[in-house]
N, CA, C and O of each residue as an XYZ file, in Angstrom:
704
protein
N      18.792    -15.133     -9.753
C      17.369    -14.835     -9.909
C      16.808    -14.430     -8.561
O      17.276    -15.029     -7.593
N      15.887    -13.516     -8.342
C      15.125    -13.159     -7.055
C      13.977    -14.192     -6.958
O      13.241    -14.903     -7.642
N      14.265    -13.852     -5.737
C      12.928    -14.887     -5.036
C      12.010    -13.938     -5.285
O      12.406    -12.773     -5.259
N      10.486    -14.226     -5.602
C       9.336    -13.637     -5.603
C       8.429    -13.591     -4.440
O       7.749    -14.422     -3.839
N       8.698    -12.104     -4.316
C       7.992    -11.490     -2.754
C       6.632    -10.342     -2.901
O       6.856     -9.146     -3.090
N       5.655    -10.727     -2.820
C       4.357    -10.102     -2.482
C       4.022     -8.955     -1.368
O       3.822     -9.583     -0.328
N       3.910     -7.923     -1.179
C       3.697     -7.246      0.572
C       2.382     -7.490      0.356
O       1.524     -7.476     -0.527
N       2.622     -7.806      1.936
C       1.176     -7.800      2.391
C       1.022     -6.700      3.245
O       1.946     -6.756      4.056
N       0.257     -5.654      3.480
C       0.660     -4.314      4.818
C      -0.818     -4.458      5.516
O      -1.802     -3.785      5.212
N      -0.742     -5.778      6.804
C      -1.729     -5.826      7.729
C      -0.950     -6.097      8.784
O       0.202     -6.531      8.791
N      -1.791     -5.755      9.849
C      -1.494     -5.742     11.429
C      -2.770     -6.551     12.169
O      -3.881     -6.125     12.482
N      -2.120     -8.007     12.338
C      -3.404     -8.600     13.144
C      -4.825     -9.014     12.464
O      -4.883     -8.988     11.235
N      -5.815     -9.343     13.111
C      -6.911     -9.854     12.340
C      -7.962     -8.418     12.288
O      -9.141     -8.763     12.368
N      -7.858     -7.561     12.221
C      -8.646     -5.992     12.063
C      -7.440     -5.692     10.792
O      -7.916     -5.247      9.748
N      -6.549     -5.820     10.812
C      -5.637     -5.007      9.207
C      -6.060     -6.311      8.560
O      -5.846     -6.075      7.371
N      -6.546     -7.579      8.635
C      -6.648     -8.641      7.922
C      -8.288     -8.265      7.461
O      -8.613     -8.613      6.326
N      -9.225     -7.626      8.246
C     -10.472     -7.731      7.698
C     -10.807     -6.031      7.108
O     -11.857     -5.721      6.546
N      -9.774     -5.168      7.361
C     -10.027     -3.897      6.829
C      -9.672     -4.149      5.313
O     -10.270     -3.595      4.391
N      -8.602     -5.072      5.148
C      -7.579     -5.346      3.806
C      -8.812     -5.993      3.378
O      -9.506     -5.006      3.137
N      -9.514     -6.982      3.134
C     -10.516     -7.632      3.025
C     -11.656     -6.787      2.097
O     -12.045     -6.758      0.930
N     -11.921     -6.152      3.331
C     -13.242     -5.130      2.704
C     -12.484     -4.194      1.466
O     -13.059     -4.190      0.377
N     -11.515     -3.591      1.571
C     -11.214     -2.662      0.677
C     -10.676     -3.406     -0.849
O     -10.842     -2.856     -1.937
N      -9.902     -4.974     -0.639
C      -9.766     -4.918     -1.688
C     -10.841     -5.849     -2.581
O     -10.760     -6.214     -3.753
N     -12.003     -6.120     -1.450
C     -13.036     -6.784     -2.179
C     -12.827     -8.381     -1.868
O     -13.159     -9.245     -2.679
N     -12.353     -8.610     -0.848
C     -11.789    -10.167     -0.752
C     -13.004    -10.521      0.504
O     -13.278     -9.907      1.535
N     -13.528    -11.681     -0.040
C     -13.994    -12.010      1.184
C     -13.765    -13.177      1.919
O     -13.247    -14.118      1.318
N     -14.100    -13.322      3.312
C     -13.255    -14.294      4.411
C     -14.329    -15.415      4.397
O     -15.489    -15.130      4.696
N     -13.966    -16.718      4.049
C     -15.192    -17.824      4.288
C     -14.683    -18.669      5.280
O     -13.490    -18.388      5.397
N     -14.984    -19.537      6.028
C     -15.500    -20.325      6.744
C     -15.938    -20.226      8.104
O     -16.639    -19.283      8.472
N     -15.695    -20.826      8.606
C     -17.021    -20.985     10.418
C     -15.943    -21.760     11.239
O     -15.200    -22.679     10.893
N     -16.059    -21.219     12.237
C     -15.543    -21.202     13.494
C     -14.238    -19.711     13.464
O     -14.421    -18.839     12.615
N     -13.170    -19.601     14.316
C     -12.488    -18.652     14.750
C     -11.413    -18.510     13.264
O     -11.120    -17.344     12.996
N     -11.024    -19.232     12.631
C     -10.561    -19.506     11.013
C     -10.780    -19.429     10.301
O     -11.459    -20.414     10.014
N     -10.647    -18.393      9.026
C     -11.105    -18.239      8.114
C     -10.200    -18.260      6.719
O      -9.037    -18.420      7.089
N     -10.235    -18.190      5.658
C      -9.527    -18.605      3.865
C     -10.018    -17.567      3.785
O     -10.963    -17.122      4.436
N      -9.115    -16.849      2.570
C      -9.040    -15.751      2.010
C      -9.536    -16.035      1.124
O      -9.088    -17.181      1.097
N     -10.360    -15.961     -0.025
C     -10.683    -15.774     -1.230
C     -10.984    -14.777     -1.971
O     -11.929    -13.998     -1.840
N      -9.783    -14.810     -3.139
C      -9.935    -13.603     -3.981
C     -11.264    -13.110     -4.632
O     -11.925    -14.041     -5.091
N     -11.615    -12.321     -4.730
C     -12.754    -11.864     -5.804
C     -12.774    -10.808     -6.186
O     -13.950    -10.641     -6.512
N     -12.067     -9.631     -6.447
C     -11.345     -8.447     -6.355
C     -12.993     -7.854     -7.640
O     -13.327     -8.539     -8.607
N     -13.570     -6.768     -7.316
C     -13.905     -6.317     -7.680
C     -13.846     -5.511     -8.758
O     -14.778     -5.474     -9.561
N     -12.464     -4.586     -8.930
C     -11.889     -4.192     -9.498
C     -10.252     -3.837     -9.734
O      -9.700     -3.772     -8.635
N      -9.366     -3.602    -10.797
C      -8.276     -3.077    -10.642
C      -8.564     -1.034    -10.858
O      -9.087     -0.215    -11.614
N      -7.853     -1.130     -9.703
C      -7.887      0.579     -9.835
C      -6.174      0.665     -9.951
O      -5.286      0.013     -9.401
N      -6.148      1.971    -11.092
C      -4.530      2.968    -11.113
C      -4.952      4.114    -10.175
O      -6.110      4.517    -10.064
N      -3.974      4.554     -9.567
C      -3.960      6.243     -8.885
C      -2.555      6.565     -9.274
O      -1.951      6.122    -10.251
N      -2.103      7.437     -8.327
C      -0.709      8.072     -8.795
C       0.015      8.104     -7.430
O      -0.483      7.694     -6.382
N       0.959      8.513     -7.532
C       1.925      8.815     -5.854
C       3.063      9.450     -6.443
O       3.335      9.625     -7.631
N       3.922      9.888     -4.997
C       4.835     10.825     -5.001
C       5.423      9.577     -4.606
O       5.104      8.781     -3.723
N       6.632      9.579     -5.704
C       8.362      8.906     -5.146
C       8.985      9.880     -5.083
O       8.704     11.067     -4.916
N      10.597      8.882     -5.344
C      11.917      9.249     -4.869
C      11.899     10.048     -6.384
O      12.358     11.172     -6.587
N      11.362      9.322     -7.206
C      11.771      9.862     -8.977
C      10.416     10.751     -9.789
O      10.148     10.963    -10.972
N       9.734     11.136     -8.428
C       8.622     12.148     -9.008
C       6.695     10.885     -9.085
O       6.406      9.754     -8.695
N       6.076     11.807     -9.675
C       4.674     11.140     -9.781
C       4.692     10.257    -10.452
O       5.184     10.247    -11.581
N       4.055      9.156     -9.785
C       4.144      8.234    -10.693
C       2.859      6.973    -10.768
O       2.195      7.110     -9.740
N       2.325      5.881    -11.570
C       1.426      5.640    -11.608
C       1.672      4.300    -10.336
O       2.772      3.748    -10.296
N       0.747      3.950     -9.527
C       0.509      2.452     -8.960
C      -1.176      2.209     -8.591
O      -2.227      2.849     -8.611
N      -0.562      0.536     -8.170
C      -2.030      0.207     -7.805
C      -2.734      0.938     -6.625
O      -2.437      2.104     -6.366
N      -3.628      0.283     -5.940
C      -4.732      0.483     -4.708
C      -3.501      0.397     -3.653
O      -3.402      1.341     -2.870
N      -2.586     -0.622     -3.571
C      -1.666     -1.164     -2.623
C      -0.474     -0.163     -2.846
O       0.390     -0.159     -1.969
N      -0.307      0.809     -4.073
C       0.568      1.648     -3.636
C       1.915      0.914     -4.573
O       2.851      1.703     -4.700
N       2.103     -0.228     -5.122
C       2.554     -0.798     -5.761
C       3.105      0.071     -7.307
O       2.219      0.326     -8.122
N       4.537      0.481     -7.634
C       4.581      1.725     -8.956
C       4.366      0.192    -10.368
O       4.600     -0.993    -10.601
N       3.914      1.127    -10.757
C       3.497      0.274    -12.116
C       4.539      0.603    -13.579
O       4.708      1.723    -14.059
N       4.969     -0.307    -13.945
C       6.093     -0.115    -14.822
C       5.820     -0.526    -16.426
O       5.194     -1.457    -16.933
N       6.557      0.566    -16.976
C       6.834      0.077    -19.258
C       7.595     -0.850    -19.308
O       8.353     -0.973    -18.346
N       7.689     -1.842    -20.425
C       8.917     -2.387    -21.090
C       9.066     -1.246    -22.184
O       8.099     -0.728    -22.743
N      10.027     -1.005    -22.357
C      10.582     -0.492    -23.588
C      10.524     -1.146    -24.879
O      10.255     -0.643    -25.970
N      10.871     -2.567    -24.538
C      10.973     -3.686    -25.461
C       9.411     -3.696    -26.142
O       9.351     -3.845    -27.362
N       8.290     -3.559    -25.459
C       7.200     -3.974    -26.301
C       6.691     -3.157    -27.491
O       6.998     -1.974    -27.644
N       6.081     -3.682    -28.133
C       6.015     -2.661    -29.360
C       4.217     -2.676    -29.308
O       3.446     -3.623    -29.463
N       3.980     -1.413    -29.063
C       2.337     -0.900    -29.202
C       1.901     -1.570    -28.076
O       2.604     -1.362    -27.087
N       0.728     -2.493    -27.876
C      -0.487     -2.763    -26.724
C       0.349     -4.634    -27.154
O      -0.541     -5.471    -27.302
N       1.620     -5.145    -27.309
C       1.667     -6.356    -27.625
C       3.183     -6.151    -26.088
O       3.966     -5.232    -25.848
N       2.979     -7.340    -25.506
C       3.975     -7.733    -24.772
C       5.034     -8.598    -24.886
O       4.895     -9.804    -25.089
N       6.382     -7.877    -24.728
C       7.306     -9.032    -24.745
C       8.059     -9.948    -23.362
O       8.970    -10.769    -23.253
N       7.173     -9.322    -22.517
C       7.687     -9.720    -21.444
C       6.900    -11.413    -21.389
O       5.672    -11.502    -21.394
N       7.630    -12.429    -21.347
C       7.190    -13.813    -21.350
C       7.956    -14.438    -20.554
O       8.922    -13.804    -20.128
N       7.774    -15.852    -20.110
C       8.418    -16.828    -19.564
C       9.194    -16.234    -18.076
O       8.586    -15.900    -17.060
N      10.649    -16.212    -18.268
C      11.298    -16.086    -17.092
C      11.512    -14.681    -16.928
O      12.289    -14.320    -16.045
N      10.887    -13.761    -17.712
C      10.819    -12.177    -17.604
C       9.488    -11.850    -16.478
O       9.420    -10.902    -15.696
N       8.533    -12.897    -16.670
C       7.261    -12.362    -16.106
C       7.157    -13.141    -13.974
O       6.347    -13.166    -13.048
N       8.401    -13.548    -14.243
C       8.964    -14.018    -12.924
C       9.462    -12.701    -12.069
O       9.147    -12.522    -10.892
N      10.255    -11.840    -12.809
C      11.205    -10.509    -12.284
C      10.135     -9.451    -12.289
O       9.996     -8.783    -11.265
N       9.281     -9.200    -13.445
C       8.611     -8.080    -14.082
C       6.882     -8.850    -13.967
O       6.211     -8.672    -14.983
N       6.284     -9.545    -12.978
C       4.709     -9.799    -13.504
C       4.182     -8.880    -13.924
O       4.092     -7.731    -13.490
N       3.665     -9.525    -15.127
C       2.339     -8.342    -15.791
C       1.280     -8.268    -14.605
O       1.045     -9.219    -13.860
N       0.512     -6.700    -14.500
C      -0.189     -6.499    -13.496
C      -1.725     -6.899    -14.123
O      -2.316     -6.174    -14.922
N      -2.135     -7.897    -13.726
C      -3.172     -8.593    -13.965
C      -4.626     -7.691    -13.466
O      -4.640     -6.979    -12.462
N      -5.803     -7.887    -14.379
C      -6.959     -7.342    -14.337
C      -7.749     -8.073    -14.310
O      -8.143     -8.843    -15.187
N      -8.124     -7.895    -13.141
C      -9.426     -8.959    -12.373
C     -10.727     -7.533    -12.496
O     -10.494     -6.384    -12.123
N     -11.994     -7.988    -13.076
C     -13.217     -7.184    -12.742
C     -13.178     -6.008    -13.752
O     -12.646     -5.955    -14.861
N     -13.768     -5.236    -13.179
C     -13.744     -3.443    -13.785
C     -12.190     -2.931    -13.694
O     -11.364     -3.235    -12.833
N     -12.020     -2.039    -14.864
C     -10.549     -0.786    -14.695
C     -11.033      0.260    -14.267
O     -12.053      0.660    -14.829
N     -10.413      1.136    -13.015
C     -11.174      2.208    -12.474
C      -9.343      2.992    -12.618
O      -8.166      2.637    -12.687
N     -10.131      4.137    -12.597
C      -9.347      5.422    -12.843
C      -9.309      6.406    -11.219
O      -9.990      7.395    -10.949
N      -8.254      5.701    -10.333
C      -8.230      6.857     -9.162
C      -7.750      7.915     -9.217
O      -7.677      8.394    -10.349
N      -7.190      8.788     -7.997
C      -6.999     10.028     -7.862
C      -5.288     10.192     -9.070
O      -4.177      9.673     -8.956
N      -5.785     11.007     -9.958
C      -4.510     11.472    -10.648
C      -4.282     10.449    -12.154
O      -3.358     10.807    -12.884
N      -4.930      9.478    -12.501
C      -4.839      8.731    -13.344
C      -6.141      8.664    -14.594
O      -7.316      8.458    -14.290
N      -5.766      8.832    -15.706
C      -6.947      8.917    -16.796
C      -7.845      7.735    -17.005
O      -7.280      6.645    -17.090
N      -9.049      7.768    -17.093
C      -9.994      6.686    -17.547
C      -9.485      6.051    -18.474
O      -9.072      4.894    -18.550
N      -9.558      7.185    -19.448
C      -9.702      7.212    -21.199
C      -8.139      5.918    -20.922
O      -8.244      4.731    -21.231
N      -7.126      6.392    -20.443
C      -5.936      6.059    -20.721
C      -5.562      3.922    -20.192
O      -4.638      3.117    -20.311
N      -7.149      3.955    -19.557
C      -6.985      2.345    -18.711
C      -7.331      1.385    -20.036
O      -8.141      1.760    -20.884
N      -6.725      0.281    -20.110
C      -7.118     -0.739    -20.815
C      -6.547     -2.061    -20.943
O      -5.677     -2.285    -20.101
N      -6.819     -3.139    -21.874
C      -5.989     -4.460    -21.313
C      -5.786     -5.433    -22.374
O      -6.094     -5.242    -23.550
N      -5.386     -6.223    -22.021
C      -4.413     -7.264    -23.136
C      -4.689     -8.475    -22.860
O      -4.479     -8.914    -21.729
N      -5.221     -9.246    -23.862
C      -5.058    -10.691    -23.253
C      -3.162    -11.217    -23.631
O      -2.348    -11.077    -24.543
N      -3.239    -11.894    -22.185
C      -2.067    -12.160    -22.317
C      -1.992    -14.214    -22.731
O      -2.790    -15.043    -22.295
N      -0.740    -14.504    -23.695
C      -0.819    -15.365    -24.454
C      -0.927    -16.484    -23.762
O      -0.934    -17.487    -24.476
N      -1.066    -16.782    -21.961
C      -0.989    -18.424    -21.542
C      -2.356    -17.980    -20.491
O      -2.544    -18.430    -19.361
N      -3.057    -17.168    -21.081
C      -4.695    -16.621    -20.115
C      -4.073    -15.526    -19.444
O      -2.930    -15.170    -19.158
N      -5.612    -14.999    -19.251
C      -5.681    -13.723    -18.081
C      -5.737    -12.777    -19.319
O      -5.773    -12.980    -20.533
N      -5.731    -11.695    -18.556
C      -5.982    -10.238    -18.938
C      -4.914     -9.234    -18.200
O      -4.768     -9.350    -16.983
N      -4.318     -8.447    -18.781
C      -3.265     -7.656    -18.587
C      -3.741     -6.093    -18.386
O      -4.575     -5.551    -19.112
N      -3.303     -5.677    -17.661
C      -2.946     -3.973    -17.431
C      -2.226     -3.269    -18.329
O      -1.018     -3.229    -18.564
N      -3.563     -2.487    -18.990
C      -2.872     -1.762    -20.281
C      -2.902      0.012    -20.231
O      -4.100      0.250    -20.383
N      -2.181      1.357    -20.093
C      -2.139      2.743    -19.646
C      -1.460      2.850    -20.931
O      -0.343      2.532    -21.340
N      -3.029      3.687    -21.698
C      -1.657      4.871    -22.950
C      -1.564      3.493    -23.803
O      -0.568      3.759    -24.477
N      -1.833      2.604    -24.081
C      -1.727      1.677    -24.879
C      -0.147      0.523    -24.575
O       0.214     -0.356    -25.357
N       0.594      0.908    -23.153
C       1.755      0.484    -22.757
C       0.712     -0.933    -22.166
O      -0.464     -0.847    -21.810
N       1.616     -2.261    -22.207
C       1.323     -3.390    -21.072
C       1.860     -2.827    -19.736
O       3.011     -2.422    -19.897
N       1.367     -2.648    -18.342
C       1.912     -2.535    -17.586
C       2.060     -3.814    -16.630
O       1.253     -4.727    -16.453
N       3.733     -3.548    -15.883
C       3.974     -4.384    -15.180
C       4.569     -4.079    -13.757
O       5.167     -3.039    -13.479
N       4.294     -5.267    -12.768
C       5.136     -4.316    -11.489
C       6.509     -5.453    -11.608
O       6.675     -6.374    -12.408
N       7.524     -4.894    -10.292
C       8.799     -5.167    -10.424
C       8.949     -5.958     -8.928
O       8.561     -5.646     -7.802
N       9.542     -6.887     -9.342
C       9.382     -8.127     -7.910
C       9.945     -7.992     -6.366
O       9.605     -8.511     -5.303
N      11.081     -6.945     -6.787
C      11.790     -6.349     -5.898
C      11.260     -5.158     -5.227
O      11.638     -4.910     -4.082
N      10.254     -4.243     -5.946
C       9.435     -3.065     -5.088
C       8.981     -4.193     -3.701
O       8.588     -5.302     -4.063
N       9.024     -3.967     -2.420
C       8.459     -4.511     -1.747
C       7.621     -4.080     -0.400
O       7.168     -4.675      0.578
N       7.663     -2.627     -0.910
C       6.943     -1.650      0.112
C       6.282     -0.453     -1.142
O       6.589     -0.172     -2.300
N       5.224      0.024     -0.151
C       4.451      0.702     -1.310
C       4.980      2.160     -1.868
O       4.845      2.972     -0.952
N       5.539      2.788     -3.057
C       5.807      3.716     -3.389
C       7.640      3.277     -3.851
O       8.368      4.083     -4.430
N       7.889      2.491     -3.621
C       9.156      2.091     -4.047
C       9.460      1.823     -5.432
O       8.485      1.335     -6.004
N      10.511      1.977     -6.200
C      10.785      2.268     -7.592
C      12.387      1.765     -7.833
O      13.262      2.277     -8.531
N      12.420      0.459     -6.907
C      13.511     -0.065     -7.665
C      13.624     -0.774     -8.973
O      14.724     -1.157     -9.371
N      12.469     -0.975     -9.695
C      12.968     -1.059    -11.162
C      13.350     -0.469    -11.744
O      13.900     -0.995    -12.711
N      13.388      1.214    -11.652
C      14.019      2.162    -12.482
C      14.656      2.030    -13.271
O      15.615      1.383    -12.852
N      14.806      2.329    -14.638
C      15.563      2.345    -15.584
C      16.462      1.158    -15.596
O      17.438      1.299    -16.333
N      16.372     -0.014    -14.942
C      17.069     -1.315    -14.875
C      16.417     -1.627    -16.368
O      15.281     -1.468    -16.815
N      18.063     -2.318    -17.131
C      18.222     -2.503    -17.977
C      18.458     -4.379    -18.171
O      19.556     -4.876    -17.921
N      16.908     -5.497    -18.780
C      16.412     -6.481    -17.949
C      16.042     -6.993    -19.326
O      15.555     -6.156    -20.086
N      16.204     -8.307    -19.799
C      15.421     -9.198    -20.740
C      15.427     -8.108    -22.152
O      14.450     -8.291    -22.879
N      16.112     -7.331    -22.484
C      17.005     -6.745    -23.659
C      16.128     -5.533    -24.076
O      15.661     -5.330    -25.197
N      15.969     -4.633    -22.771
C      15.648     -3.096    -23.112
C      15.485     -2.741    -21.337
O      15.619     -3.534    -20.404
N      15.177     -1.377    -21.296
C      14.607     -1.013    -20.104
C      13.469     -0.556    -19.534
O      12.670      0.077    -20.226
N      13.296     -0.732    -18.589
C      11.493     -0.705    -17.584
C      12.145      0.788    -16.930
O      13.246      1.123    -16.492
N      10.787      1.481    -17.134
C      10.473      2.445    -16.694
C       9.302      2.778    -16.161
O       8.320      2.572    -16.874
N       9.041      3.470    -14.565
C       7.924      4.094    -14.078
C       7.024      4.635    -15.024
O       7.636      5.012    -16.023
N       5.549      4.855    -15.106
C       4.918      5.255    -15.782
C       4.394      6.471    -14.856
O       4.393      6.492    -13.626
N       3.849      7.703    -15.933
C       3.934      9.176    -15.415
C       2.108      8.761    -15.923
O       1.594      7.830    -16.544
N       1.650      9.862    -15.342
C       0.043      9.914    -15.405
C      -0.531      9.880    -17.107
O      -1.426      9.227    -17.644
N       0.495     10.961    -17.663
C       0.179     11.285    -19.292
C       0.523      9.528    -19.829
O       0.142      9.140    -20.934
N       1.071      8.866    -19.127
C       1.354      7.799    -19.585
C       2.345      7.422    -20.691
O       2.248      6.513    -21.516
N       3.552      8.542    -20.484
C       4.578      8.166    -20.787
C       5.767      7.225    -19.825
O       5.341      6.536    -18.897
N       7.066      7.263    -20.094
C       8.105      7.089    -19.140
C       8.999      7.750    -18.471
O       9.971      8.325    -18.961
N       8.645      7.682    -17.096
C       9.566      8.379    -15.906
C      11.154      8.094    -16.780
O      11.594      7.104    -17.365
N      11.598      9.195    -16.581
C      13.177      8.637    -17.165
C      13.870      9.164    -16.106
O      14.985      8.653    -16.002
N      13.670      9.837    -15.440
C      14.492     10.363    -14.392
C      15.441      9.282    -13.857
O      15.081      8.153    -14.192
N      16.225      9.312    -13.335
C      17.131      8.144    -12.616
C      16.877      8.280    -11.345
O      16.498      9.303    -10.774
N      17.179      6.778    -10.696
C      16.743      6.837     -9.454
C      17.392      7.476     -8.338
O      18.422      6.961     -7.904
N      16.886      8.640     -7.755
C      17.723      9.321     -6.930
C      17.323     10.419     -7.133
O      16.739     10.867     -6.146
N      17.369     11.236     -8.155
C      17.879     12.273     -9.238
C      16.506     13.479     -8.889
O      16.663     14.695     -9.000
N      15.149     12.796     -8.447
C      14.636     13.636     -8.475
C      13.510     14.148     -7.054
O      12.937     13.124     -6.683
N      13.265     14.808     -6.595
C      12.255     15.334     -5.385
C      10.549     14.216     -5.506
O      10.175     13.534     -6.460
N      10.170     14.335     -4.751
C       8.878     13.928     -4.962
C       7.818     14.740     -5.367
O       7.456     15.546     -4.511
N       7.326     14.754     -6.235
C       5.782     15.499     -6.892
C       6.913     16.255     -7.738
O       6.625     17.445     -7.858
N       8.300     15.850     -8.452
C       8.755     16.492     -9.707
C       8.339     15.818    -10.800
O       8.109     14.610    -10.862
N       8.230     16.767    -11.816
C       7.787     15.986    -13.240
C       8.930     14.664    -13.225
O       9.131     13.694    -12.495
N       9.563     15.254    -14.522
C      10.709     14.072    -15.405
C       9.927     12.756    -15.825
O      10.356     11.646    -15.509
N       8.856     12.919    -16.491
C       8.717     12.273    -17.978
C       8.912     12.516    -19.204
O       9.344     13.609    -19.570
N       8.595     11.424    -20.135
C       9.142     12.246    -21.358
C       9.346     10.600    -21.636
O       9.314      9.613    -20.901
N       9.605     10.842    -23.289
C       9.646      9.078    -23.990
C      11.259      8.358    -23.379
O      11.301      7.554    -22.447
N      12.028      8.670    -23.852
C      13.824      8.908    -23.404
C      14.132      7.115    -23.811
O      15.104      6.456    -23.442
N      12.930      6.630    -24.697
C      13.715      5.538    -24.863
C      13.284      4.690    -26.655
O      13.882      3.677    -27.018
């Protein structure tokens, strides 16, 4: 099993209070020390160029991934799946950034609380092992009895294999 690893991409206490402002977090207490507290304003999708073409992620650059396994806006990713694969959780407003559809944002309650990240009517999830932003090692990994795939803007699945394709190439399409 992988250990579960988060990036954080700050430099010092200025990348700690720029990160802050942008993702809506604000710093409380008094004197030279301060606690992070979440309050995230919103989840935003945009898009980026990988290794396997355009593809959807968060604000952090994070690629956002299908189960294959789920059937419609219902998730099967549970228990020791959501350890490898967390569902990408929706705190606040769904905003639609550069390259990603409004119409296409939406969400799920998921069955032990929270609210889920829903594109195109897919649950989306990220992959525990991406650990820098734009990375797409879940690719087509075949995980908890189907396969995760990158999500493309139209909000289908990247099928391309990892390697296989340039950055800003199509290769979506259902393929599963």
């Amino acid at each position: 099993m992988r250990s579960k690893k988060l990036p954080l991409y700050v430099a010092g206490g200025a990348g700690v209070s720029a990160l802050a402002a942008v993702l809506g977090i604000s710093l409380a207490g008094s004197g030279g020390g301060g606690t992070l507290t979440a309050s995230p304003k919103s989840t935003v999708v945009q898009t980026r160029n990988t290794s396997i073409g355009r593809v959807l992620v968060d604000v952090q650059g994070r690629t956002l991934y299908l189960f294959a396994k789920d059937s419609g806006s219902k998730s099967s990713c549970i228990g020791s799946c959501t350890v490898d694969w967390p569902p990408v959780p929706v705190t606040g407003a769904v905003r639609a950034g550069s390259g990603a559809s409004p119409a296409a944002l939406g969400s799920i309650a998921r069955s032990g609380g929270g609210r889920q990240l829903t594109y195109n009517g897919h649950p989306v999830y990220y992959f525990d092992d991406d650990e820098k932003a734009g990375q797409t090692k879940g690719q087509a990994i075949d995980e908890f009895g189907a396969k995760w795939y990158a999500l493309a803007a139209d909000g289908r699945a990247v099928t391309t294999a990892p390697g296989a394709a340039k950055a800003g190439s199509g290769g979506s399409g259902y393929g599963y």
